[in-house]
C-alpha positions as CSV (number, residue, x, y, z in Angstrom):
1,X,-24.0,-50.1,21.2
2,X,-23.2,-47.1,23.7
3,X,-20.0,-47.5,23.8
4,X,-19.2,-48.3,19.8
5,X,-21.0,-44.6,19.4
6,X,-18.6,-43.2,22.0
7,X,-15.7,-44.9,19.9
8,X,-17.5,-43.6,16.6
9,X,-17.5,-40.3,17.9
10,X,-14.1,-40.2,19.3
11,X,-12.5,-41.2,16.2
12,X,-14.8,-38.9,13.8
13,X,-13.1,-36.4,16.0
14,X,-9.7,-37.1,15.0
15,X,-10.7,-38.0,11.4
16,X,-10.2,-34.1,10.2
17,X,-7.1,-31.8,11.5
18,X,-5.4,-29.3,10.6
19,X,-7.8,-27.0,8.9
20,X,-6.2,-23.5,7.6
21,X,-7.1,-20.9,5.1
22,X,-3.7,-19.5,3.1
23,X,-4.3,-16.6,1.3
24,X,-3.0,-13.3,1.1
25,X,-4.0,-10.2,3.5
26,X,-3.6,-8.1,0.8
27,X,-3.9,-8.1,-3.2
28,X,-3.7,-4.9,-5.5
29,X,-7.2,-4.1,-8.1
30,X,-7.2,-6.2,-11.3
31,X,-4.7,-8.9,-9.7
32,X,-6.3,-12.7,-9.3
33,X,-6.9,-13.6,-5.5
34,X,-5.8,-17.3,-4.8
35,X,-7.3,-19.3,-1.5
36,X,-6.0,-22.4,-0.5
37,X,-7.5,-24.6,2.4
38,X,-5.1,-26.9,3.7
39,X,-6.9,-29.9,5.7
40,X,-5.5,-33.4,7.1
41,X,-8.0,-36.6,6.8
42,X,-7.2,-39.4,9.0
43,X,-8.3,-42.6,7.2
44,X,-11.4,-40.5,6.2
45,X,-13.0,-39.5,2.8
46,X,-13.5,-35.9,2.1
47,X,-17.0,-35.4,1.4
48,X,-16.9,-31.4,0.2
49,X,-14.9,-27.9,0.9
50,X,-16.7,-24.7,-0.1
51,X,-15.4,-21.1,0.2
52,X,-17.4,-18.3,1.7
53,X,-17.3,-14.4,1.3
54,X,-18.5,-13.2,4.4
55,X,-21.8,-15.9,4.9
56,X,-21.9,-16.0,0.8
57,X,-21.0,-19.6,-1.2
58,X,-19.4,-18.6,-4.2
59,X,-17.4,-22.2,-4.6
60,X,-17.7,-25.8,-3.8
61,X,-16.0,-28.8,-4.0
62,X,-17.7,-32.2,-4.3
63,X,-15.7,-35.0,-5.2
64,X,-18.9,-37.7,-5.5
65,X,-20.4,-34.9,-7.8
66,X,-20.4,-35.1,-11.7
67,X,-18.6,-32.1,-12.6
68,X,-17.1,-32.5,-8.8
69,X,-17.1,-28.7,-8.7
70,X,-19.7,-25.8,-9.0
71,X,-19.8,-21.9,-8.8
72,X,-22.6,-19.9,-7.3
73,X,-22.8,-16.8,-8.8
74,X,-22.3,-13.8,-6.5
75,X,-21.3,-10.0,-7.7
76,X,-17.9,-9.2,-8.5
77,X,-16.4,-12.4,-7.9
78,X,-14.9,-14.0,-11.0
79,X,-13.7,-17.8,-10.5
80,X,-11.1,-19.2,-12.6
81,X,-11.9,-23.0,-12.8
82,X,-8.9,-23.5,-14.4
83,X,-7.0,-22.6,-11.1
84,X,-9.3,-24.2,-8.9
85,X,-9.3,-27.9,-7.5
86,X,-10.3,-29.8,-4.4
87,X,-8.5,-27.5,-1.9
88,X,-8.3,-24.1,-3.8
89,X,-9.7,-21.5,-5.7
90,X,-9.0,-18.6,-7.5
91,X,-11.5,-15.0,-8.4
92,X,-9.3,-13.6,-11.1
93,X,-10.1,-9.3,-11.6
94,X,-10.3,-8.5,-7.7
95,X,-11.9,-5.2,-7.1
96,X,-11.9,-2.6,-3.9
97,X,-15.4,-4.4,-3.4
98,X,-14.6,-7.6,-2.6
99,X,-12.4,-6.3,0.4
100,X,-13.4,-8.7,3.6
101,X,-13.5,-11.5,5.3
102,X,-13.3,-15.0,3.9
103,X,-13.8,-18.6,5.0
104,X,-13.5,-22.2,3.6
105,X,-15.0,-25.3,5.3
106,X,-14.0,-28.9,5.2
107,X,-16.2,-31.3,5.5
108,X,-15.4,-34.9,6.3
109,X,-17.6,-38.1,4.5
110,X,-20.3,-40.0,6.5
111,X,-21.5,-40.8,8.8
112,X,-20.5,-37.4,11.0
113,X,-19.4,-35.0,8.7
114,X,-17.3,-34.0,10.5
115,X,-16.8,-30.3,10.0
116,X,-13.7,-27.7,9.8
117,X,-14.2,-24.2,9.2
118,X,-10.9,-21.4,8.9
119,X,-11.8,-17.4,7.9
120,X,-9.3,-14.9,7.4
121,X,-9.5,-10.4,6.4
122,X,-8.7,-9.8,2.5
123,X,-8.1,-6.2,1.7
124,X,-8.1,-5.1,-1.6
125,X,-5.7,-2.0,-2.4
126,X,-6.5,1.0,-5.4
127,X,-3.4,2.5,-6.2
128,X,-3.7,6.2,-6.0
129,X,-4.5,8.2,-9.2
130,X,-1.2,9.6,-9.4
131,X,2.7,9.1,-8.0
132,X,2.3,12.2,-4.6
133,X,2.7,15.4,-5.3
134,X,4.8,18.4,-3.0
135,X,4.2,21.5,-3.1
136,X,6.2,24.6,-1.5
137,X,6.0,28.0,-1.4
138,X,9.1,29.0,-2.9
139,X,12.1,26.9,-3.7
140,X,15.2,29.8,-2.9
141,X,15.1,30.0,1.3
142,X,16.9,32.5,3.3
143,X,18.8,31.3,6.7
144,X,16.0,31.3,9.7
145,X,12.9,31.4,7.0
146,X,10.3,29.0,7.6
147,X,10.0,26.0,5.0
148,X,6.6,24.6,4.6
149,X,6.1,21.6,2.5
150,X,2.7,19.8,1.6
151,X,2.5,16.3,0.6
152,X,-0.8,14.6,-1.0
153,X,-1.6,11.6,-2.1
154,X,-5.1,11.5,-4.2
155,X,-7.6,9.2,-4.8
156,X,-6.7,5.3,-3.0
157,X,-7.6,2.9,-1.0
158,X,-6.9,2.4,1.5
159,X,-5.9,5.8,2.5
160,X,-1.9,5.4,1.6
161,X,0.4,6.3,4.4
162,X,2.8,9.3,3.8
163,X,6.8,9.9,5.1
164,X,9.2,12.6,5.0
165,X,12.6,12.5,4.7
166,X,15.0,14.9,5.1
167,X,18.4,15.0,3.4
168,X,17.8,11.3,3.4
169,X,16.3,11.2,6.9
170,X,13.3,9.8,7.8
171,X,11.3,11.7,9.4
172,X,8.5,9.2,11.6
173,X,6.8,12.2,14.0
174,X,8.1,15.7,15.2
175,X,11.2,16.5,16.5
176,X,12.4,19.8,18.4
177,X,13.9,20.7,15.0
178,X,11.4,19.2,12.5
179,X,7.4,19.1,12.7
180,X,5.5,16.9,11.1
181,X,1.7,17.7,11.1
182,X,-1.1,14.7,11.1
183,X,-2.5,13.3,8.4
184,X,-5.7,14.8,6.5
185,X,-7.6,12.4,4.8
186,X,-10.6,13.1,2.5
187,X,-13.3,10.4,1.1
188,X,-14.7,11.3,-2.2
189,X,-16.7,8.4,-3.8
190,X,-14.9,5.5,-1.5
191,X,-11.0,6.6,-2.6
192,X,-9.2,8.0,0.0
193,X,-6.9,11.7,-0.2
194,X,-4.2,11.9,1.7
195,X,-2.0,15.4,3.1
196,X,0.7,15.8,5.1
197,X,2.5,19.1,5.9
198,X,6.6,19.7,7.4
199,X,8.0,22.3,8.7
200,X,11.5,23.2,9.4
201,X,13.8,26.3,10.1
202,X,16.0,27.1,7.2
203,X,19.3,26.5,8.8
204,X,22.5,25.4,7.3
205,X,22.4,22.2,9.1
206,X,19.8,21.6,6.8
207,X,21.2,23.2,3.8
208,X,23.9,21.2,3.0
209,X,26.2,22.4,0.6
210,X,23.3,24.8,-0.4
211,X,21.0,22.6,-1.0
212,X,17.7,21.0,1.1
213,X,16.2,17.9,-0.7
214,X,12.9,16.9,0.3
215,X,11.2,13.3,-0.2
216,X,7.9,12.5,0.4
217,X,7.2,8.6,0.3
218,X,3.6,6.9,0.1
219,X,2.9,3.4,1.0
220,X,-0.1,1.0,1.0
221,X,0.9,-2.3,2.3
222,X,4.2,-4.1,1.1
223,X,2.1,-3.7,-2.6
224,X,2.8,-0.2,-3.6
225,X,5.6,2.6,-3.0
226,X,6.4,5.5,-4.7
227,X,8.0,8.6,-4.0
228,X,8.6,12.2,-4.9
229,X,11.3,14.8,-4.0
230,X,12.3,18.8,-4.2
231,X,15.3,19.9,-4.0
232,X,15.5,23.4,-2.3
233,X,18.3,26.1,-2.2
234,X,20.3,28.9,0.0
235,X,19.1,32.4,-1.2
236,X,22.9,33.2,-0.2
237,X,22.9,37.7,-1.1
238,X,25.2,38.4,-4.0
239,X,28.2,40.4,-3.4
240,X,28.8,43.5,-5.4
241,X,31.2,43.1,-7.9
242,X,34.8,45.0,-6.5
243,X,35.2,47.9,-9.2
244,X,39.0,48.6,-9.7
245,X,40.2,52.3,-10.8
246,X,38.8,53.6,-14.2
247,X,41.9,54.2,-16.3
248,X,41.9,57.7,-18.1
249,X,41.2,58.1,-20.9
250,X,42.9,60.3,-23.6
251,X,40.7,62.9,-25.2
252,X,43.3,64.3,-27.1
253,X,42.2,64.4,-31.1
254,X,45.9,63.9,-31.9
255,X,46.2,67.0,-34.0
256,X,49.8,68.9,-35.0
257,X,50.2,72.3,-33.1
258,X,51.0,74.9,-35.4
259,X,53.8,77.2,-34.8
């Protein structure tokens, strides 16, 4: 008997592999989530998979049951049934809320249930309020003035990342010719504000052709880019205009002499 147990055991062991939770790190507000649990049964029955946010059961999956699936309701998570099966599921209208972590677990039929469980981090982006906005003091620069630029990015989540670029040039961190001061960010009712500020020596390596165009680029992710740029220009002094001799002018009436 000891030793068909120790069998029993040994192939129960082997009877459910390769459990692993696909789903997206990140998914923008108002888009549908989708989880799949991929899971191998050796020459075993499936007895159930539920899906977990955080220690929560919002969905399970019982193929013995009549309906074989059920939803537990828990707040802000929408299921779809009609994009959920045996080994997936789907909360349609994701909000910021529902950022964290997520697991599904696989069990195996009797008589050990064997049991798989997998858990991975879903962040949920809010675009911010508005595409980022730079500001400057002036937009006409004489040579060996300093040009200050702001760049703010309101109202996200997370905080979005800013870039500069420069004629085209990205600018990552400070250099001796171009500084790039840290980030700012502000939390006003759990959305994120953003600020970054670059300053550079007006210099006609910069001024190319006249002209200085500045881009500042914000990011969340790989789910959301967008971008806004300046262009600035060369106060270059105005040359007098070159007055050339005043003809003279006639003041004669025109008028017979009379003898």
């Amino acid at each position: 008997m000891m030793l068909l147990l120790i069998l029993s055991l040994i192939h129960g062991c082997w009877s459910l592999t390769g459990v692993n939770l696909r789903v997206p790190s990140v998914v923008r507000t108002g888009d549908s989530l989708r989880m799949t649990c991929e899971y191998k049964l050796e020459k075993e029955s499936l007895y159930s998979v539920k899906f977990y946010q955080g220690d929560q059961e919002f969905y399970r999956y019982v193929p013995k049951e009549s309906p074989p699936t059920q939803v537990f309701a828990l707040e802000g998570i929408k299921v779809d049934l009609s994009q959920s099966n045996s080994s997936s599921v789907t909360i349609s209208d994701v909000q910021r809320e529902l950022t964290g972590f997520y697991k599904c677990e696989v069990s195996a039929d009797a008589p050990l249930f064997h049991t798989g469980i997998k858990a991975a981090l879903v962040i949920v982006t809010e675009d911010p309020i508005s595409l980022p906005v730079v500001t400057v003091e002036k937009y006409k620069f004489s040579l060996n003035e300093k040009v200050r630029a702001n760049c703010t990015s309101q109202g996200g989540y997370p905080a979005a990342n800013l870039t500069w670029y420069v004629n085209k040039n990205q600018q990552v961190k400070s250099s001796p010719l171009v500084r790039v001061h840290p980030l700012v960010t502000r939390n006003v009712g759990g959305l994120d504000t953003t600020q970054t500020q670059l300053e550079l020596d007006a210099t006609p390596n910069f001024f190319v052709d006249g002209r200085l165009r500045l881009r500042c680029v914000a990011t969340q992710f790989t789910v959301y880019r967008r971008s806004t740029e300046l262009e600035l220009q060369e106060d270059t002094p105005q040359l007098a205009p070159v007055m050339g001799p005043t003809p003279a002018q006639n003041r004669d009436s025109g008028s017979a002499d009379v003898p």
